[in-house]
C-alpha positions as CSV (number, residue, x, y, z in Angstrom):
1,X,-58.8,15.7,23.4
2,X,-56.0,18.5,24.2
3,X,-57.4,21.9,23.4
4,X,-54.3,24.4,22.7
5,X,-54.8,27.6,25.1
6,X,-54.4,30.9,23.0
7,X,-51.5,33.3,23.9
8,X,-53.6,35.8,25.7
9,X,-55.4,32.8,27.8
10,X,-51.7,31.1,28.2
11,X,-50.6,34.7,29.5
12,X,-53.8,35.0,32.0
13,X,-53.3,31.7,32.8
14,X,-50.1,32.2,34.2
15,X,-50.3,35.3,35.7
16,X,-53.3,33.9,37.9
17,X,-50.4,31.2,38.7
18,X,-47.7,33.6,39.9
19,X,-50.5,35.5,41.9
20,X,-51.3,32.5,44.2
21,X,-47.9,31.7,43.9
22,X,-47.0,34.8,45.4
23,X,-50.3,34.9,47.8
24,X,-49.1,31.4,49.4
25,X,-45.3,32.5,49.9
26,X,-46.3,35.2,51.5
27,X,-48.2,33.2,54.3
28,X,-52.0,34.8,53.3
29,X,-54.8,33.4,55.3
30,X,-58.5,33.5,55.3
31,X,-60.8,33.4,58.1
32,X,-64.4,32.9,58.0
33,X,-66.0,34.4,61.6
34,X,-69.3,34.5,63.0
35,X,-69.7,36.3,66.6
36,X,-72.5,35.3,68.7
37,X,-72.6,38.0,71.1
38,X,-73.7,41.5,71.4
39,X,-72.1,44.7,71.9
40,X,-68.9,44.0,73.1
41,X,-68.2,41.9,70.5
42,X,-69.4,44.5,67.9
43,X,-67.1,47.0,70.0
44,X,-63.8,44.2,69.5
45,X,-64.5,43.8,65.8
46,X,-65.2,46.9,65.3
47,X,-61.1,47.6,63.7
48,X,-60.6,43.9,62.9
49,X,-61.1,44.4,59.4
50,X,-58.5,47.1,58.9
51,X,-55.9,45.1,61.1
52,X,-56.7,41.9,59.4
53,X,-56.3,43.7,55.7
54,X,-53.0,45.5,57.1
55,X,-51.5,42.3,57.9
56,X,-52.0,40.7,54.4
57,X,-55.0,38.3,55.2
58,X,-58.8,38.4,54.8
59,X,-61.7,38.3,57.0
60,X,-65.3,37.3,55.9
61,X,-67.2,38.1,58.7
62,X,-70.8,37.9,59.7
63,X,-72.4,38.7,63.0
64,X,-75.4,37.8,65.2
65,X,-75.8,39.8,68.0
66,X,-78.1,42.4,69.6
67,X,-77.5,45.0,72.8
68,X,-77.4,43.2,76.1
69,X,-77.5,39.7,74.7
70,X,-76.9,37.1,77.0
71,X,-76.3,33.3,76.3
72,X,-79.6,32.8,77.5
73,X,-81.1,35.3,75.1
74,X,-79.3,33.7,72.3
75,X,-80.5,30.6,73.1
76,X,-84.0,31.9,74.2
77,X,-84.5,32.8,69.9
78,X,-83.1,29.8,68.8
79,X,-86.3,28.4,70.6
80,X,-88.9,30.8,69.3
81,X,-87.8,30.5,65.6
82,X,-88.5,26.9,65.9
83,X,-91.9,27.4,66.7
84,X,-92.0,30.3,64.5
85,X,-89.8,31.3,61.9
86,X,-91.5,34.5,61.3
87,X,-90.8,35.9,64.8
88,X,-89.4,39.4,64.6
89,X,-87.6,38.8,68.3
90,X,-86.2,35.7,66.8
91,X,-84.1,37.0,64.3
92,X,-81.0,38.3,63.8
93,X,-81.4,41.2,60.9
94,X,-84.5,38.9,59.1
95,X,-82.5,36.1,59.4
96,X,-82.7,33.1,62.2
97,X,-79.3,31.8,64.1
98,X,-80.1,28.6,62.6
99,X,-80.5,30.2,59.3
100,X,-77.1,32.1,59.3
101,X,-75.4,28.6,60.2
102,X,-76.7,27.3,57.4
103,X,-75.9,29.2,54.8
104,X,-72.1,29.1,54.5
105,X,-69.5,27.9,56.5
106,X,-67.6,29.2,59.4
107,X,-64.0,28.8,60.3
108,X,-64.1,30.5,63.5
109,X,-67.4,30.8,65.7
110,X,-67.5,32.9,68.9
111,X,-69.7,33.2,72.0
112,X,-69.4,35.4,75.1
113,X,-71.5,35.9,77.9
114,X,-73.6,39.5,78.4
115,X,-70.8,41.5,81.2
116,X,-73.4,42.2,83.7
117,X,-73.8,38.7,84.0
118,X,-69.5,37.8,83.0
119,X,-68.8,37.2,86.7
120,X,-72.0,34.9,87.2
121,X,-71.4,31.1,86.4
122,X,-74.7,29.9,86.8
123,X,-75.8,32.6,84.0
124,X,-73.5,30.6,81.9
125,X,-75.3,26.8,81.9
126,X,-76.6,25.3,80.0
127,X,-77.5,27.6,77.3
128,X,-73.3,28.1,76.0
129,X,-73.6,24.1,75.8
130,X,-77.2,24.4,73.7
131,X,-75.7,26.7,71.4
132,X,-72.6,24.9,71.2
133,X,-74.6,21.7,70.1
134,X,-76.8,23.2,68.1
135,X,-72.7,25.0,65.9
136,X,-71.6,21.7,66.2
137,X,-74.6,20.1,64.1
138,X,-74.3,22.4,61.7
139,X,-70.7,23.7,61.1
140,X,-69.2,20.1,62.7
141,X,-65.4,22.0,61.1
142,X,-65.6,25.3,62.2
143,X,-63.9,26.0,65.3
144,X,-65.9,27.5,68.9
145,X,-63.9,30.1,70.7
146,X,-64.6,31.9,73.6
147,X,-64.4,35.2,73.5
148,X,-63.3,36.5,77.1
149,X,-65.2,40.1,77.3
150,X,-63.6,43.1,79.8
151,X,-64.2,44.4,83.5
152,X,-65.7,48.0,83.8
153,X,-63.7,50.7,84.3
154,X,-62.5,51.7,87.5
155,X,-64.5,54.5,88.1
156,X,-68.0,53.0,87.1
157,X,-71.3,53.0,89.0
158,X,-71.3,49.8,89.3
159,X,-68.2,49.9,91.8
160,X,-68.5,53.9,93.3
161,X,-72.3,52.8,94.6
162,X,-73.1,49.7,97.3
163,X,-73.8,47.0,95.3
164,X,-77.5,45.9,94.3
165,X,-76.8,42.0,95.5
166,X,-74.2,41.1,97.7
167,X,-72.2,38.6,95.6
168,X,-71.9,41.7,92.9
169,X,-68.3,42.7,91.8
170,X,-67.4,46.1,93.9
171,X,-64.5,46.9,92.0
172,X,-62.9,46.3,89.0
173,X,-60.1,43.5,90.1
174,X,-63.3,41.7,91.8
175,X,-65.4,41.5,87.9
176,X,-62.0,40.6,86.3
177,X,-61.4,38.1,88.3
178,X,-65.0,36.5,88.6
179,X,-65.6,36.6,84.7
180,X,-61.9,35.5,84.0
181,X,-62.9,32.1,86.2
182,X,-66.0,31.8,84.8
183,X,-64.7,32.0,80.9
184,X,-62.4,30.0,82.1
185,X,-64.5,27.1,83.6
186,X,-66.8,27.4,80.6
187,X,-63.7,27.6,78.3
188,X,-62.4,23.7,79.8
189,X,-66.1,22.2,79.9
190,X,-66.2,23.2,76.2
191,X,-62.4,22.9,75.3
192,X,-62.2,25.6,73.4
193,X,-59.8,28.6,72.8
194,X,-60.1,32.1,74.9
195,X,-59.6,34.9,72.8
196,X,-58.2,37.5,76.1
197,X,-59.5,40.9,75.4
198,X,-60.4,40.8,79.5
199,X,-57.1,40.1,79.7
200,X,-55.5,43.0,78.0
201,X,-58.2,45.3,78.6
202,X,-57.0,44.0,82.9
203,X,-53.2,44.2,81.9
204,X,-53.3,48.0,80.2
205,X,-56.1,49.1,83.0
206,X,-53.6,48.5,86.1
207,X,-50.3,49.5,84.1
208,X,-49.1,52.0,86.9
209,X,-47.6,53.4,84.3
210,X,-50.0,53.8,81.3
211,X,-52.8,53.1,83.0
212,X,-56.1,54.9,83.3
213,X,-56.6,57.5,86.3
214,X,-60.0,59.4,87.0
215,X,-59.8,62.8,88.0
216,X,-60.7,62.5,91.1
217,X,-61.5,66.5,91.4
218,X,-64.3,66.3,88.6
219,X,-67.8,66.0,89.7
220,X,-70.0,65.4,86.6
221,X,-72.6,66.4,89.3
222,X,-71.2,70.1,88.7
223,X,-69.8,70.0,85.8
224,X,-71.2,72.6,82.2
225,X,-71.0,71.8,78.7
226,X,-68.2,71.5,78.0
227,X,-66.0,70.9,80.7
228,X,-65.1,67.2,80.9
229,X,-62.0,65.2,82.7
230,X,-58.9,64.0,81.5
231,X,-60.2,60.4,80.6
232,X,-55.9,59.8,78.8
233,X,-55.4,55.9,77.9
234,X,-59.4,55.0,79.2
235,X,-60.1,52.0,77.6
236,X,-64.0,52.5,78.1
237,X,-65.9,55.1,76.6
238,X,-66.1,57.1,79.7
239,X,-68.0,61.0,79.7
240,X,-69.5,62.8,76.6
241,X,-72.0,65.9,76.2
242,X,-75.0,65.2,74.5
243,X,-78.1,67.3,73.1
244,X,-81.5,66.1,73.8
245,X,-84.5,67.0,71.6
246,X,-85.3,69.9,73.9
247,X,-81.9,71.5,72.9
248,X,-80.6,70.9,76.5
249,X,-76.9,69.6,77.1
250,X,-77.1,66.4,79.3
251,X,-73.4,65.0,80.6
252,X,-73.7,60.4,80.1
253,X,-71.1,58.3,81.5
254,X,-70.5,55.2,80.0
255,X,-68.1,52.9,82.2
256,X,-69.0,49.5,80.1
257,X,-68.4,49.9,76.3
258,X,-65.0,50.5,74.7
259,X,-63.2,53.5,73.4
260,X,-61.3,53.9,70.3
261,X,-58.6,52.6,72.5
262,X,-60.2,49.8,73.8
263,X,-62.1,49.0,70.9
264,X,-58.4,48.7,68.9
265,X,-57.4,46.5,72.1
266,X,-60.3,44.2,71.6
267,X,-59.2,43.6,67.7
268,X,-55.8,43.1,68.2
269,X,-56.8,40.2,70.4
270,X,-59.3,38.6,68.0
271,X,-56.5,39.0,65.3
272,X,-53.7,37.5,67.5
273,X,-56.0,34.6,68.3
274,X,-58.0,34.0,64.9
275,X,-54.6,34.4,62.7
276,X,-52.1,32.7,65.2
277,X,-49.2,35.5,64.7
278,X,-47.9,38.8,66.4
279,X,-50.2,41.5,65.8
280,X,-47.0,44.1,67.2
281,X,-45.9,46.0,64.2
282,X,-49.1,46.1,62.8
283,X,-49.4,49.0,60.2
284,X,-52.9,49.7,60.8
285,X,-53.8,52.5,63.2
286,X,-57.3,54.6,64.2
287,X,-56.7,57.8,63.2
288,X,-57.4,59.3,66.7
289,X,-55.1,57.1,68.5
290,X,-51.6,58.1,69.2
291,X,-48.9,55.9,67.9
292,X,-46.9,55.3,70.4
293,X,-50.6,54.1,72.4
294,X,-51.3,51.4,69.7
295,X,-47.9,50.0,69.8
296,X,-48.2,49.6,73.6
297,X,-52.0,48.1,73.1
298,X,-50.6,45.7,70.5
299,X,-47.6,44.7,73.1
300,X,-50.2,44.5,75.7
301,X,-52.0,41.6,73.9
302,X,-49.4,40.0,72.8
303,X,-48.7,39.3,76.2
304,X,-52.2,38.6,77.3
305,X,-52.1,35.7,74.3
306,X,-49.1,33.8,74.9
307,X,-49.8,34.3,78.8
308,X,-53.1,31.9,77.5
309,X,-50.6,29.7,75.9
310,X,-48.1,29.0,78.5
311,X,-48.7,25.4,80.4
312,X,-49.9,26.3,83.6
C-alpha cells in the first residue's frame, strides 16, 4: 500500500535529504574513542573536542582512566571485577572496563603505558596483550592504537638528580628514546597504529629555535610568591604558586604533565591520527595560546605523523 506524504512531511523529508547530502560532500566523519590510559591521555584529549568540532567532524568519546595508571593496573581491575563486580578499585566511575566495552561500540580504542614506566619494556608484557584480547572479544571492529605518551621536560627531577636505578633515563633524549622503542616494539607485536604525541612533544622540545629553555638563574630554592621563570613555549606544566590550608604560599614544579601548549600538542596528534587529515589550519585555538604558537604546534605534528607514515 503507497501512503501519500503530506506537504509539510514531503518538505521535512527533503530537507533532512539535502542535510546529509550536504554533511557527506563535505567529507564529515564520526569517531567513536575510548582511551585506556590515565593522565596523559586526559591531558591529550583534553582540546580534542574543540579541534574535532572546528574541523567539521564529531567525536563521541568515553574514557577509562585513573592517575598513574599503568597497563598492569589496567589489567590488575579487569581481574578484580571478575571476582567482584562490586569492587570500588575495580571500576572506572561505577562502571567496569568490561562493562564500558560492552555497552556501545568503539571505532578507535587506545592504550598507553604509565611515563615512569614508558621507557621500561618489561613493564609493558603481557598485560597490553591481556587487554588487547580481552577489546578484541568484545569490540572485534573497533580499531587498537597506541597512543605514544611524551618525555619530561628538560629541566625535571627526574634528570637534574642521580638517578634512583641505573638503567633510569638521565635526560630527556635518553626517556624519548627508550619509550619511543618500546611503543614501538609493542606497537609491531600488536600491529597497531602510533598516535606520536612523544613525537611532537620531542620535535617542538629540541627546536633550537622555539624550543623550551630554563632559566638557568632561577632557583625555586630562593625564590617568593610570586616571582617565577620564564617557562615561553614549555610544553609541561612547569612552576606555579599555590596556597595551602595554612594560608602559606608553597612554589610545585611539575616537569611531567602538559601545558596548555602541550596539552593542544597532544590533541592535534590524536586528531591527525583518529581523522586521517591535516590538522594545520585548524580554526580552533586555546584562548591563552598565541597564534602564531598553535600554528607551529599544529605544523610540528603534522610532521611527527607522516614521519610515522613514511616506509622506513
Amino acid at each position: 500500500m503507497n501512503v501519500m506524504l503530506k506537504p509539510q512531511a514531503r518538505l521535512l523529508a527533503a530537507i533532512v535529504l539535502t542535510i546529509a547530502s550536504i554533511a557527506a560532500c563535505a567529507g564529515e566523519k564520526t569517531v567513536r574513542l575510548l582511551t585506556i590510559g590515565n593522565s596523559f591521555s586526559q591531558n591529550a584529549t583534553t582540546f580534542l573536542p574543540e579541534i574535532v568540532k572546528a574541523a567539521g567532524h564529531t567525536l563521541v568519546f568515553k574514557q577509562a582512566t585513573f592517575g598513574g595508571a599503568s597497563l598492569a593496573q589496567h589489567w590488575e581491575r579487569v581481574e578484580r571485577a571478575e571476582k567482584d563486580p562490586t569492587d570500588e578499585k575495580a571500576l572506572y566511575n561505577g562502571k567496569s572496563l568490561k562493562q564500558i566495552l560492552e555497552a556501545e561500540p568503539f571505532d578507535v580504542i587506545t592504550i598507553q603505558q604509565y611515563s615512569l614506566r614508558s621507557h621500561d619494556r618489561s613493564t609493558y608484557r603481557p598485560f597490553a596483550r591481556h587487554l588487547v584480547d580481552l577489546i578484541k572479544k568484545i569490540q572485534p571492529k573497533a580499531e587498537i592504537v597506541v597512543h605514544q605518551t611524551w618525555a619530561y621536560r628538560v629541566d625535571d627531577p627526574r634528570f637534574t638528580k642521580k638517578p634512583a636505578k641505573p638503567d633510569e633515563p638521565d635526560t630527556q633524549k635518553a626517556m624519548y628514546e627508550g619509550l619511543t622503542q618500546a611503543y614501538e616494539s609493542l606497537a609491531a607485536e600488536l600491529g597497531t597504529r602510533i598516535i606520536p604525541s612523544g613525537d611532537a612533544f620531542y620535535l617542538a622540545d629540541t627546536d633550537p629555535a622555539w624550543g623550551f629553555k630554563p632559566e638557568a638563574d632561577f632557583d625555586p630554592k630562593k625564590a617568593e610568591p610570586p616571582a617565577a621563570p620564564s617557562e615561553k613555549h614549555s610544553l609541561h606544566a612547569g612552576y606555579k604558586w599555590s596556597k595551602g590550608k595554612d594560608g602559606k604560599q608553597t612554589l610545585a614544579y611539575d616537569g611531567h604533565h602538559a601545558s596548555v601548549a602541550g596539552q593542544y600538542l597532544g590533541a592535534c596528534a590524536y586528531f591527525e591520527v583518529l581523522f586521517g587529515e591535516s590538522v594545520v589550519g585548524n580554526g580552533f585555538v586555546p584562548k591563552s595560546l598565541d597564534a602564531e604558537d598553535a600554528r607551529y604546534l599544529q605544523e610540528t605534528v603534522h610532521k611527527a605523523v607522516e614521519k610515522r607514515k613514511a616506509p622506513k
